[in-house]
Every structure is written in structure tokens, then in C-alpha cells.
PAKOLTOR-106779 format. One line per field, with one value per atom (N, C-alpha, C): atom name; x negated, y, z. Coordinates in nm, 3 decimals. Layout:
BEGIN
atom	(CA;...)
east	(X;...)
north	(Y;...)
up	(Z;...)
***
This chain:
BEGIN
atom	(N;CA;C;N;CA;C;N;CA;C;N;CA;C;N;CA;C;N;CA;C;N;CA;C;N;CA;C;N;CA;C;N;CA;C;N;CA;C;N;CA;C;N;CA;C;N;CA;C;N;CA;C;N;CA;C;N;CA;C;N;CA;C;N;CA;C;N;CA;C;N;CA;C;N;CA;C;N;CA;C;N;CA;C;N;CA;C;N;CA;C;N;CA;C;N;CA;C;N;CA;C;N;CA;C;N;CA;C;N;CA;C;N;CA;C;N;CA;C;N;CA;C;N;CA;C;N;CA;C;N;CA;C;N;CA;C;N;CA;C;N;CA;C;N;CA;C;N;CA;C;N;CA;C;N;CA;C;N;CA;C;N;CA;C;N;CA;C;N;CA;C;N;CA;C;N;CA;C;N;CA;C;N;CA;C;N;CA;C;N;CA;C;N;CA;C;N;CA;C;N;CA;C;N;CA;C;N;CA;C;N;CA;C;N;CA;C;N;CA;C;N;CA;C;N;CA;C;N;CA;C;N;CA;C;N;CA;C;N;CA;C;N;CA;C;N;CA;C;N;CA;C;N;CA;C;N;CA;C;N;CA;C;N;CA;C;N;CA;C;N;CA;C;N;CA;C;N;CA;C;N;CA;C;N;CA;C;N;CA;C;N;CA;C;N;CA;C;N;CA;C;N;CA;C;N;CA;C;N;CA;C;N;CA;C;N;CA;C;N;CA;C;N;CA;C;N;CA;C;N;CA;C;N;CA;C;N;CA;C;N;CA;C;N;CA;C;N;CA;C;N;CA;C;N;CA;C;N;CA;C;N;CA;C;N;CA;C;N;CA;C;N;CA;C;N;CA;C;N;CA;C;N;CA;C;N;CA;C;N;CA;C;N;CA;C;N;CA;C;N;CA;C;N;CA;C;N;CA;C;N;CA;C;N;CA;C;N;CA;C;N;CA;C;N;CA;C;N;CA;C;N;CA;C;N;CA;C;N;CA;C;N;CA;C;N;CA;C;N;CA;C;N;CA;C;N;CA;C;N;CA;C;N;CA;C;N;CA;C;N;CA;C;N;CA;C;N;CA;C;N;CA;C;N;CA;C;N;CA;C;N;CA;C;N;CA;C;N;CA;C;N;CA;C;N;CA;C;N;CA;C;N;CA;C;N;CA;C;N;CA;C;N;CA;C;N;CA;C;N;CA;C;N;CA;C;N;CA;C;N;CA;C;N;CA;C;N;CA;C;N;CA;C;N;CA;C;N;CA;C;N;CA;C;N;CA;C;N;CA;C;N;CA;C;N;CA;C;N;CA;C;N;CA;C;N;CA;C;N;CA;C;N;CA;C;N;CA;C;N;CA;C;N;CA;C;N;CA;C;N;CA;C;N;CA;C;N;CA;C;N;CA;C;N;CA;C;N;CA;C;N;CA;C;N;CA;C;N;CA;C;N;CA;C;N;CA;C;N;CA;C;N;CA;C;N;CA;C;N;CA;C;N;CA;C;N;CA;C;N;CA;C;N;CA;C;N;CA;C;N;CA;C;N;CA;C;N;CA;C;N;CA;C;N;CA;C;N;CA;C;N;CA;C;N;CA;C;N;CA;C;N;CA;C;N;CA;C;N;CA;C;N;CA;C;N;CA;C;N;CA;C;N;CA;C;N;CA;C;N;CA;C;N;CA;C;N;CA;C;N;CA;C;N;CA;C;N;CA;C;N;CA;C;N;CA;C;N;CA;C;N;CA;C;N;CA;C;N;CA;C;N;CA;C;N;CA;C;N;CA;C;N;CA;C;N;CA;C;N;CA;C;N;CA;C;N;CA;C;N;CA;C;N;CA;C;N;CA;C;N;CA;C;N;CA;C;N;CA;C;N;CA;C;N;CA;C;N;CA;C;N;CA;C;N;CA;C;N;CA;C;N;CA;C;N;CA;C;N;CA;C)
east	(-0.084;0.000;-0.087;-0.070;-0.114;-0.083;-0.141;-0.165;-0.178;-0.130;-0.133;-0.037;-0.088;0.008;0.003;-0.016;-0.056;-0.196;-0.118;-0.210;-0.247;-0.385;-0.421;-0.535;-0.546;-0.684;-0.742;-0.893;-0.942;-1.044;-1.026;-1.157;-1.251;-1.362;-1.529;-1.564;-1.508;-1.538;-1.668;-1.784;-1.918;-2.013;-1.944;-2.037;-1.907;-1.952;-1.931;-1.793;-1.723;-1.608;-1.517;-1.518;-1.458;-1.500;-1.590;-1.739;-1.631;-1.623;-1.596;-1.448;-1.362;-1.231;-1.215;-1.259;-1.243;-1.268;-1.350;-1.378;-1.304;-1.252;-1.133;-1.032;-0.952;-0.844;-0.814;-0.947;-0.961;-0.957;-1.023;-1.071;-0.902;-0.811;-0.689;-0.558;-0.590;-0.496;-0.503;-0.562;-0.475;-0.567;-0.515;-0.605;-0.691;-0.761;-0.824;-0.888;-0.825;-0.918;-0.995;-1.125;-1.218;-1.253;-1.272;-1.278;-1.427;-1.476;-1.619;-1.703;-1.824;-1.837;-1.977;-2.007;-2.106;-2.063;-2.086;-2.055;-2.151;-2.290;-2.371;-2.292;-2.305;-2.259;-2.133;-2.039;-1.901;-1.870;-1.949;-1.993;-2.037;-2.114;-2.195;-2.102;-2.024;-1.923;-1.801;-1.777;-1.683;-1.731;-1.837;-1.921;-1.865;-1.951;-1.929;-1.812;-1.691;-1.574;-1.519;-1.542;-1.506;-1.562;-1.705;-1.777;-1.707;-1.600;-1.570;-1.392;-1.338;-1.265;-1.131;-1.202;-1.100;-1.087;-1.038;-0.963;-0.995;-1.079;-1.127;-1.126;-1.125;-1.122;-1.182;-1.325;-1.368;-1.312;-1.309;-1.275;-1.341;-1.470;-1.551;-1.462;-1.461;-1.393;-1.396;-1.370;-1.413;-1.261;-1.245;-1.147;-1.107;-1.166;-1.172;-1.079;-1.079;-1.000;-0.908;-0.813;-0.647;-0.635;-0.722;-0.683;-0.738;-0.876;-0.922;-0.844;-0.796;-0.687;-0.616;-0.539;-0.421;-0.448;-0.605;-0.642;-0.672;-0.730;-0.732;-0.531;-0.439;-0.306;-0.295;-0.327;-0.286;-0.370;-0.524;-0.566;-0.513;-0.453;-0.449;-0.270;-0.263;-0.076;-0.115;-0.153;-0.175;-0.271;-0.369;-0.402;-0.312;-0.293;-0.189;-0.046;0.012;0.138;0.206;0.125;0.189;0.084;0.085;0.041;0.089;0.073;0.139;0.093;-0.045;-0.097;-0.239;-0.233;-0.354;-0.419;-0.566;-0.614;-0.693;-0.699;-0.758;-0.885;-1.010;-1.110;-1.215;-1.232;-1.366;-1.387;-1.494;-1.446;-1.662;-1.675;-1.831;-1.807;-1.904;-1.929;-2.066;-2.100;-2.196;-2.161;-2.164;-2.210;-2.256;-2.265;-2.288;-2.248;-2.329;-2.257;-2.212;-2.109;-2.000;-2.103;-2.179;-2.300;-2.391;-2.404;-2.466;-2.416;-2.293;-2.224;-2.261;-2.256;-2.317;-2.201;-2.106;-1.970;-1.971;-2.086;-2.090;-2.021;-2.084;-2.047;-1.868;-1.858;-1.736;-1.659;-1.649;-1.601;-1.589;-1.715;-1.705;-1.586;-1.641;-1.544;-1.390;-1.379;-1.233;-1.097;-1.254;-1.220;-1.166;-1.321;-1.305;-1.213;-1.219;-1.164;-1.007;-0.994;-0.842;-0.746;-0.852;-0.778;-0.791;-0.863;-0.905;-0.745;-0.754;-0.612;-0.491;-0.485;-0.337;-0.365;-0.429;-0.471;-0.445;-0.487;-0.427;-0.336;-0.211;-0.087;0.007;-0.060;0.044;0.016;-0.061;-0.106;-0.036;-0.056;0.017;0.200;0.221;0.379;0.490;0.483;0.572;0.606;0.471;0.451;0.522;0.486;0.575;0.672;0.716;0.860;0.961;0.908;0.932;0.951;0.850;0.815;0.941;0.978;1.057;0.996;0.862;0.782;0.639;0.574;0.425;0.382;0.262;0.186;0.075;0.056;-0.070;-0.150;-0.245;-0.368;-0.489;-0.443;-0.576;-0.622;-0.781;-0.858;-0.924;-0.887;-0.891;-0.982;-1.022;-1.136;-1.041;-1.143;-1.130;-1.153;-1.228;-1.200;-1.129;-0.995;-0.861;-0.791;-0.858;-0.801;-0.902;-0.993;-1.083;-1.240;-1.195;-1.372;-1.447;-1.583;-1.706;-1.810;-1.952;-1.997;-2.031;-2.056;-2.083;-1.954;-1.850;-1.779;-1.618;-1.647;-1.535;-1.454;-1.521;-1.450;-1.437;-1.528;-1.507;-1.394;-1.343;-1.249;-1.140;-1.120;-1.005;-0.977;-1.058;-1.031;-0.941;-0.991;-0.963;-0.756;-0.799;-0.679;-0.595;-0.565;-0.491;-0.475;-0.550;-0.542;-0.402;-0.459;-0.357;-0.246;-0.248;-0.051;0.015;-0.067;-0.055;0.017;-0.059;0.029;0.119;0.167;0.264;0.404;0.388;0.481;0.488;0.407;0.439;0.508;0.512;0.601;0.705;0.725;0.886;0.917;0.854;0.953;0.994;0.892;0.903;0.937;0.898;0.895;1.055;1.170;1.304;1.372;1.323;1.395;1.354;1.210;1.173;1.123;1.099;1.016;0.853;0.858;0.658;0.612;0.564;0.463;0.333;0.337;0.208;0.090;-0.030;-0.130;-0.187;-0.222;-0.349;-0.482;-0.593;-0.648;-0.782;-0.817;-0.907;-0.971;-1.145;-1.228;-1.290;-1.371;-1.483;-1.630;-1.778;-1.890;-1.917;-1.895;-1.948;-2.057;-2.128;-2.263;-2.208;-2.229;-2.231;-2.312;-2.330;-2.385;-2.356;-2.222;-2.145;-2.237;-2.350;-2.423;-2.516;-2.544;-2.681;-2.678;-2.520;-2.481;-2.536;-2.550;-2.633;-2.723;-2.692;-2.848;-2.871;-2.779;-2.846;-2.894;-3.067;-3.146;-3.122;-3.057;-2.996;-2.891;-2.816;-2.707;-2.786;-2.862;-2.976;-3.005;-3.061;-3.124;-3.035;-2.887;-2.782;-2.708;-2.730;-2.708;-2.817;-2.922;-2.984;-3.026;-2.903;-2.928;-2.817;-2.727;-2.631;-2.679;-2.783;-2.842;-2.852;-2.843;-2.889;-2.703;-2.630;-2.488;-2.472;-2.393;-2.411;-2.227;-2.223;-2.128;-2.064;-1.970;-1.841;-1.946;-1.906;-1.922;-1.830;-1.844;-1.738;-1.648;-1.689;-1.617;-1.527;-1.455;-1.429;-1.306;-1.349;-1.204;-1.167;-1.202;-1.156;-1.075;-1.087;-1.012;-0.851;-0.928;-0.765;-0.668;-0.729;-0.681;-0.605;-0.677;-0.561;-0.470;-0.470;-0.352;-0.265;-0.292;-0.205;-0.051;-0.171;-0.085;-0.039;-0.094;-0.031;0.119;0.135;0.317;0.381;0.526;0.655;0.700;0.739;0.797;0.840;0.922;0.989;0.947;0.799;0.665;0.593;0.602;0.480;0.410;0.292;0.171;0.112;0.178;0.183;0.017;-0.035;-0.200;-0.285;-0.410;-0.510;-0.618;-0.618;-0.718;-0.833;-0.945;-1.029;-1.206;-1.214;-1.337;-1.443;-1.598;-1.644;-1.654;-1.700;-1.658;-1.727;-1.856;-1.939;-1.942;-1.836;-1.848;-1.750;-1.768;-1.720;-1.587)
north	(-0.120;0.000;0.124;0.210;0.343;0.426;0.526;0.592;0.785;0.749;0.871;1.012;1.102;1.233;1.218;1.138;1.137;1.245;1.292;1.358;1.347;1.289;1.249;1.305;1.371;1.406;1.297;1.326;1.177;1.249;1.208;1.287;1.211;1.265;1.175;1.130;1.180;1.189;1.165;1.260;1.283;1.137;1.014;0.861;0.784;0.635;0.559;0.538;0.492;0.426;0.567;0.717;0.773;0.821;0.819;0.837;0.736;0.579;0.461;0.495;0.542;0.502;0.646;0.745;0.843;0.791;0.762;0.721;0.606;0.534;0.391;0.451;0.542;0.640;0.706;0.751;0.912;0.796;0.692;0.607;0.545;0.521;0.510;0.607;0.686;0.830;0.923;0.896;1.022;1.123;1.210;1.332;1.378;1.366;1.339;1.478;1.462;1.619;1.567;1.617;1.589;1.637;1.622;1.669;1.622;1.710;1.682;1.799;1.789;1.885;1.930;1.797;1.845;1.865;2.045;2.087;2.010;2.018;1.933;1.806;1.710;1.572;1.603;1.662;1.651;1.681;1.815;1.869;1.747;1.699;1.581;1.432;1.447;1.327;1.393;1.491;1.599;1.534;1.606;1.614;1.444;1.395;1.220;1.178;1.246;1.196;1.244;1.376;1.493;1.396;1.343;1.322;1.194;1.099;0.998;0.977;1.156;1.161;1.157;1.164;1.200;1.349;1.346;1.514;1.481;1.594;1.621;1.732;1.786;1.906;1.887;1.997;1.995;2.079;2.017;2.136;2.091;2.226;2.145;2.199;2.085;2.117;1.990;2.059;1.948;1.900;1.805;1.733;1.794;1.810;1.836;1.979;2.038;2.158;2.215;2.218;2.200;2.284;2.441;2.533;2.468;2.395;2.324;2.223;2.124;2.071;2.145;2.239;2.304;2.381;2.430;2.473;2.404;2.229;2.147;2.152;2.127;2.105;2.242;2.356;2.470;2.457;2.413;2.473;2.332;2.209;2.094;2.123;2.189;2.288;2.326;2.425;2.557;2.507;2.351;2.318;2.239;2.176;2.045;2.031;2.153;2.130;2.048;2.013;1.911;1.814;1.739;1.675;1.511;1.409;1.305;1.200;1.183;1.139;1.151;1.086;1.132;1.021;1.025;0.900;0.941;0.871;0.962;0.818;0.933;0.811;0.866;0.987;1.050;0.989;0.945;0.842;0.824;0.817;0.813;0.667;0.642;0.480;0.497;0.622;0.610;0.494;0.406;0.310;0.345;0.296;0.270;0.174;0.159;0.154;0.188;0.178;0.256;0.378;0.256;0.279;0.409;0.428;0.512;0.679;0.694;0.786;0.917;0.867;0.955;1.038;1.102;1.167;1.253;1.344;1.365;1.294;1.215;1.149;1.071;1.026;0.972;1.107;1.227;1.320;1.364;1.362;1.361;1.225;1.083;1.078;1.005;1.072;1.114;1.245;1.354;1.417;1.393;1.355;1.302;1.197;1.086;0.927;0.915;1.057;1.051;1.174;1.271;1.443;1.464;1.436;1.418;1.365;1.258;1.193;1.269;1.290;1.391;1.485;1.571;1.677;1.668;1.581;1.515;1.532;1.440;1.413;1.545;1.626;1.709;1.857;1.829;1.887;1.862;1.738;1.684;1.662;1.623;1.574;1.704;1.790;1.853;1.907;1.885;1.821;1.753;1.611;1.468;1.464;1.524;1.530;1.600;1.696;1.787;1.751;1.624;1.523;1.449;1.394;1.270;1.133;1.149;1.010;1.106;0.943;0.965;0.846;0.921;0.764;0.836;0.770;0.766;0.650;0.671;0.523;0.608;0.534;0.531;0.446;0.477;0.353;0.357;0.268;0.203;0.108;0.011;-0.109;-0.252;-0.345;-0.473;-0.426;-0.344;-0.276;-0.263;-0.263;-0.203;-0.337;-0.440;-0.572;-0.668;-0.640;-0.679;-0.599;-0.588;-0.513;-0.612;-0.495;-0.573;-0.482;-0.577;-0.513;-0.376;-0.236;-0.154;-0.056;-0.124;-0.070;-0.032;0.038;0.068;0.181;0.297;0.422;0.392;0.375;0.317;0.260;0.131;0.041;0.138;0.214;0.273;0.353;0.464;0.525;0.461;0.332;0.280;0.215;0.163;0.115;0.206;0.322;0.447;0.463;0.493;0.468;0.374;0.242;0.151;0.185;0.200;0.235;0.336;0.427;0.609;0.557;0.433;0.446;0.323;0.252;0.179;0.289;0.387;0.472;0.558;0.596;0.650;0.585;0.536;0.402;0.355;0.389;0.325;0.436;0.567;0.682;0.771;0.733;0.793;0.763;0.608;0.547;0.507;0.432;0.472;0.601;0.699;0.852;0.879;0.863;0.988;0.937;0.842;0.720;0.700;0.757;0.798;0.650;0.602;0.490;0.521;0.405;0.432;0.285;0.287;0.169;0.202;0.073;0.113;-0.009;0.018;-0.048;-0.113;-0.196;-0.224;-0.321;-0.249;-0.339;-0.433;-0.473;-0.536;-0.474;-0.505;-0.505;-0.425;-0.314;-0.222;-0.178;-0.182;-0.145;0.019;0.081;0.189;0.267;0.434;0.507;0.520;0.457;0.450;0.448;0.371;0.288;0.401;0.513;0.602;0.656;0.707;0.786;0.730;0.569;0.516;0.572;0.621;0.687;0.556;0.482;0.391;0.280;0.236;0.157;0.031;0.015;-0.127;-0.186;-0.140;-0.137;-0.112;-0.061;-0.067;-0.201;-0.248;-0.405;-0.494;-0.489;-0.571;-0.553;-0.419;-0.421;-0.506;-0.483;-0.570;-0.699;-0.810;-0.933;-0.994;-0.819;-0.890;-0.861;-0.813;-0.823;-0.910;-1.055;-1.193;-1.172;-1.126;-1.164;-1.071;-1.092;-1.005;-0.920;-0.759;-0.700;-0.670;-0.593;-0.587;-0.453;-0.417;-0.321;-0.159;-0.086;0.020;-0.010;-0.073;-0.091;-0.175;-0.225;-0.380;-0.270;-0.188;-0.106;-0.022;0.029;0.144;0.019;-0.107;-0.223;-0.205;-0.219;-0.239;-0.125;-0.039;0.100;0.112;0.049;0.081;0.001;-0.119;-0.232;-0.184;-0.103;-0.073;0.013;0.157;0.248;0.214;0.100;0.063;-0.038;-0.018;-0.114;-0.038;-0.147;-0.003;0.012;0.145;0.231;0.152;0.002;-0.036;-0.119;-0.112;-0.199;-0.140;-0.146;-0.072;-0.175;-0.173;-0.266;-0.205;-0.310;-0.229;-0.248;-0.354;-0.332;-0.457;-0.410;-0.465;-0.453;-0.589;-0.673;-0.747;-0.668;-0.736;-0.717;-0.821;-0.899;-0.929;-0.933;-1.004;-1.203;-1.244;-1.412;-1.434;-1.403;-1.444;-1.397;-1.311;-1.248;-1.322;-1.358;-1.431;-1.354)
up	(0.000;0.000;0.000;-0.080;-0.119;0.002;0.066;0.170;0.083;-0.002;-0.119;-0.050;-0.020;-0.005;0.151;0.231;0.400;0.441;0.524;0.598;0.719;0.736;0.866;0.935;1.046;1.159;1.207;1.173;1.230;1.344;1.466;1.591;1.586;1.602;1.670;1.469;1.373;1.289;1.186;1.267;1.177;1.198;1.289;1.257;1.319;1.277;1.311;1.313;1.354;1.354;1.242;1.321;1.254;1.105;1.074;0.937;0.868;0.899;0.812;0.784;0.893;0.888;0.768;0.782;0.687;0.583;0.512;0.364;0.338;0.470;0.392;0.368;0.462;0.434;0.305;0.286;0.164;0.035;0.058;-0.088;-0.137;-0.030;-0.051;-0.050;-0.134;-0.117;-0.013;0.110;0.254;0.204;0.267;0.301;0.397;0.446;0.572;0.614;0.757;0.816;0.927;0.908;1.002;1.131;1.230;1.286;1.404;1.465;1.571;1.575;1.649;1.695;1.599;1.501;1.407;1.284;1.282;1.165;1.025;1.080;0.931;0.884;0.969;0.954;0.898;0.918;0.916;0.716;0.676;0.570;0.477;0.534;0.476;0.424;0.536;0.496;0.413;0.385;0.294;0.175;0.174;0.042;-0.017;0.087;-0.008;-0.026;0.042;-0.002;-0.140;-0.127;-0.272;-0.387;-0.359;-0.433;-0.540;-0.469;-0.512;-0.547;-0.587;-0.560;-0.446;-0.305;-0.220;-0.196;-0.083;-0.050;0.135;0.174;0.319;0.341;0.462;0.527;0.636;0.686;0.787;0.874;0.986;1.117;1.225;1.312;1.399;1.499;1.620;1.705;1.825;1.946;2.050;2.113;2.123;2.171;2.301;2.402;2.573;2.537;2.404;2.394;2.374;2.446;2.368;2.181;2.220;2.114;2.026;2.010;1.892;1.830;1.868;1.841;1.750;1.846;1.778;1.624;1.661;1.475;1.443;1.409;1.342;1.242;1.329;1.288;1.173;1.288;1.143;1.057;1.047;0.897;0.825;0.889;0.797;0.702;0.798;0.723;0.637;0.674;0.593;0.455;0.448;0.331;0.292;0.340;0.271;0.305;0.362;0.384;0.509;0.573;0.679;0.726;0.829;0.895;0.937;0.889;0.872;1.043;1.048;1.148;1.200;1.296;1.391;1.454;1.460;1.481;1.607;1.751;1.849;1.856;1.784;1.829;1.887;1.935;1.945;2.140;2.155;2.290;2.407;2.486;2.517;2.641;2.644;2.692;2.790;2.884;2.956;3.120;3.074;3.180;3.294;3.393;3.497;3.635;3.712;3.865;3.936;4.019;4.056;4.201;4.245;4.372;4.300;4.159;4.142;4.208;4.162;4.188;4.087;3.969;3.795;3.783;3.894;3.885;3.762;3.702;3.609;3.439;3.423;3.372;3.351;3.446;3.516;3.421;3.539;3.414;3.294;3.251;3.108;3.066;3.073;3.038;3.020;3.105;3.196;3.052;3.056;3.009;2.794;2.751;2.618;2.638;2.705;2.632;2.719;2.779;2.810;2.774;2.843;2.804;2.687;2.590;2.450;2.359;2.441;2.377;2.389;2.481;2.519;2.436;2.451;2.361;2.221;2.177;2.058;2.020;2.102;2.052;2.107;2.175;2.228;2.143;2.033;1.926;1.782;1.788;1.624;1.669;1.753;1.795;1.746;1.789;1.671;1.585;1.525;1.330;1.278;1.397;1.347;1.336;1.495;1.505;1.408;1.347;1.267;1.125;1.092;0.978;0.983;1.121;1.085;1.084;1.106;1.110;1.116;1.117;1.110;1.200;1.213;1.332;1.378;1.476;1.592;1.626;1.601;1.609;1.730;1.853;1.963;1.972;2.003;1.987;2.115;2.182;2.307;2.291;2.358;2.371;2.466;2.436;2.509;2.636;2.670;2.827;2.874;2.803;2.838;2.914;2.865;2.897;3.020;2.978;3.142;3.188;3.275;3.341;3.324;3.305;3.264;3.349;3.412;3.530;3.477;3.547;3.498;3.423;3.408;3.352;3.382;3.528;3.607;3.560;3.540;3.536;3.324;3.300;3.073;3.098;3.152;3.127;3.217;3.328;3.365;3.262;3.218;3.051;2.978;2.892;2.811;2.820;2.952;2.980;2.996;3.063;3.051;2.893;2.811;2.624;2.591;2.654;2.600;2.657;2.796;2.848;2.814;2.746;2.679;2.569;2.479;2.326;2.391;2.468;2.488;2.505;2.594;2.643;2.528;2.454;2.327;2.224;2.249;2.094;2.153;2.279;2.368;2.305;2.381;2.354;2.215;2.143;1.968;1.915;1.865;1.748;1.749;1.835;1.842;1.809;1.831;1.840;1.716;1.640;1.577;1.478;1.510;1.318;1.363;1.490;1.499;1.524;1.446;1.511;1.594;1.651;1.778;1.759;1.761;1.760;1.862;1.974;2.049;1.986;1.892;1.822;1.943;1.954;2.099;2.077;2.024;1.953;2.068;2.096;2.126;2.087;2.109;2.066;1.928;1.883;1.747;1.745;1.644;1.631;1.551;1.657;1.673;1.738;1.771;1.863;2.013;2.055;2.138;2.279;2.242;2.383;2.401;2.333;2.322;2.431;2.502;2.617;2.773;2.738;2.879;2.921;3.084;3.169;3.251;3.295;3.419;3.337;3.359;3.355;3.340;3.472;3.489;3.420;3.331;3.266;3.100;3.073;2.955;2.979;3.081;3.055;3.026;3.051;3.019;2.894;2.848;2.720;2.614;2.660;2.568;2.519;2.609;2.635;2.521;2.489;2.386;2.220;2.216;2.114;2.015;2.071;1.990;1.970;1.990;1.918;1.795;1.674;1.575;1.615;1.634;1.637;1.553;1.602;1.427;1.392;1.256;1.195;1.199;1.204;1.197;1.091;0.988;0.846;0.869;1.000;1.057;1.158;1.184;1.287;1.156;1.073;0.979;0.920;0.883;0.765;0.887;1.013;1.105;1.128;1.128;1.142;0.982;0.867;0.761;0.752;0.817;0.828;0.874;0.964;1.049;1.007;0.930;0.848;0.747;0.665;0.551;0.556;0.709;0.710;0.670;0.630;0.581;0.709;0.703;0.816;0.920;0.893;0.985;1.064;1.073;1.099;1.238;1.318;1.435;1.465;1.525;1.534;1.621;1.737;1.849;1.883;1.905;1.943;1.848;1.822;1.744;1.813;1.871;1.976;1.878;1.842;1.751;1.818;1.821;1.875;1.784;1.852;1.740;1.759;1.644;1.654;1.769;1.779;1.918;2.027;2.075;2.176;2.263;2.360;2.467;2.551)
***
């Protein structure tokens, strides 16, 4: 199914998960507005989309910010007429022990991998509503489903993600046509892990090395499954793992 004339915000944009899911989007009709906080990168992934015939729009902008948000929605109007959906992926994974007490951190993110989200939808929602449909894809983790050592305050994040788009799809997708995904990978070879300060939690990351992880190209394939149902389709969560990961 063609994704042609959709207009979608994608956050955390300029790598990895959001980098891939943009160019699967754009290569299948949407329109994609970018969004993060690197203007080069963001430019850069424009470019290569223009380049192959899609349609992108940069907008740098930080999630933690309600007004950024909110001008992502107007300049994606004001180019394309409307706003179809929203993909909340921009998300940080600094690890730790709870004994450390990295409260820093903890906040941060508290702030990105939850206030980020709200921010989001309380940005695009009456667009949608306004649309008559649309959809929302958060991308939550296998965290959401069990703790892993080190990963107390990541997996409370995550799991708040998943009960956010559960209560979102009770309450929308009946009333208003909005579909809701909470997409919740496993192991991506991504930048995700760069944010680790505690040591000890570095040495345990690196024991999973000998397993081979999904690819970003592997959540952007699920993320278009998702959007590509007919309307009368919600999908509600996409629990994807890699084969070797336990």
C-alpha cells in the first residue's frame, strides 16, 4: 500500500532508527518532516531523499519543547497542507545503577523518552482530530516488557510509552479514526548505547556483542507495516526482537 499524499513528523530523525524510517516512508509516497536537533545531519538526509525523488522538510527542534513541536506542525501545514501522522522516536538509553544515583540522567530521560512523547501528541492531535484520522507510532522497547539489570528508570520510561499508546487508541482510534502503535524493539545497532556513563554497565554491554542486532532498516520495515493497514486496521504493538536475543 502506497503511503502517497501522507504527511508524517518523524523525531530523533538525523540517525538511526529515525534516518531509516524516513527514507522507507519518503521512498513510498509520505512526506516526511524531520525533525532533531542536528541541523547538518538533518539537511543531509533531505538532500538524499530529494535526491531519489521523495519530498522532506527539515525542522531542527528538540522534543523536551512544547513550542518546537508546535512549529514542526505549522511549517508541515503551511508546506503540505496538513499533517497526517507522527512517529515519536527520538528516545536516550543512559544506563545505569539505581545505587549510582546519575539523577541527572534519570532526568534527562524522563524528560526526552516521556515528556518528548506527550509533547508530541499534544502537538499533532488537533490536526488529526481535525483530519478525521491519522496515526501515531511510539517507539517504546522490550523494556517495556521486562527489566534488565541496569535498567530501572530506561524500562520505567519505556513502559509508561507503551501504556501512553494503549490509552491513546482506547480513547481515539473509536472517536476519531486515529490509530495508535506502540512499536518495541529489542537489541538495534544503533547510537542509542553512546549515552552510557556507568562503567559497569559498559562491561555488560559488551558481552552482547557476539549476538548479531536488528538493523534500523528492521524497525523502519515495522513501522511501515504498520501504516500501511486499511484504516480499519490498528496494530496495536510490534514486539520485535532479534533471533538471538534471549
Amino acid at each position: 500500500m502506497t503511503l502517497e499524499n501522507r504527511v508524517i513528523i518523524i523525531t530523533g530523525a538525523s540517525s538511526g532508527i529515525g534516518e531509516a524510517t524516513a527514507k522507507k516512508l519518503s521512498k513510498h509516497g509520505a512526506s516526511v518532516i524531520l525533525m532533531a536537533r542536528s541541523e547538518d545531519k538533518l539537511k543531509s538526509l533531505k538532500d538524499s531523499i530529494t535526491n531519489n525523488g521523495g519530498k522532506a522538510l527539515v525542522v531542527v527542534g528538540d522534543v523536551t519543547k512544547a513550542d518546537d513541536f508546535k512549529q514542526a506542525v505549522s511549517k508541515a501545514v503551511a508546506t503540505y497542507g496538513k499533517v497526517d501522522g507522527l512517529i515519536n522516536n527520538a528516545g536516550l538509553m543512559p544506563l545505569s545503577f539505581v545505587e549510582k544515583l546519575k539523577t541527572d540522567e534519570w532526568d534527562k530521560m524522563v524528560d526526552v523518552n516521556i515528556k518528548g512523547v506527550l509533547n508530541g501528541v499534544s502537538a499533532v492531535l488537533p490536526q488529526l482530530i481535525e483530519n478525521k484520522g491519522g496515526d501515531i507510532i511510539n517507539i517504546s522497547s522490550m523494556a517495556a516488557n521486562r527489566y534488565f539489570p541496569g535498567g530501572a528508570v530506561y524500562c520505567a520510561t519505556k513502559s509508561a510509552v507503551k501504556m501512553f499508546s494503549e490509552g491513546l487508541r482506547q480513547e481515539l482510534a473509536p472517536k476519531y479514526g486515529i490509530n495508535v502503535t506502540s512499536i518495541e524493539p529489542g537489541a538495534v545497532a544503533t547510537n542509542l548505547t553512546d549515552t552510557i556513563t556507568d562503567e559497569d554497565i559498559k562491561d555488560k554491554m559488551s558481552e552482547m556483542k557476539e549476538m548479531t542486532p536488528l538493523e534500523a532498516e528492521d524497525i523502519a520495515n515495522a513501522i511501515y507495516y504498520s501504516l500501511s493497514q486499511p484504516k480499519r486496521v490498528n496494530i496495536n504493538e510490534i514486539y520485535i526482537v532479534p533471533s538471538q536475543q534471549k
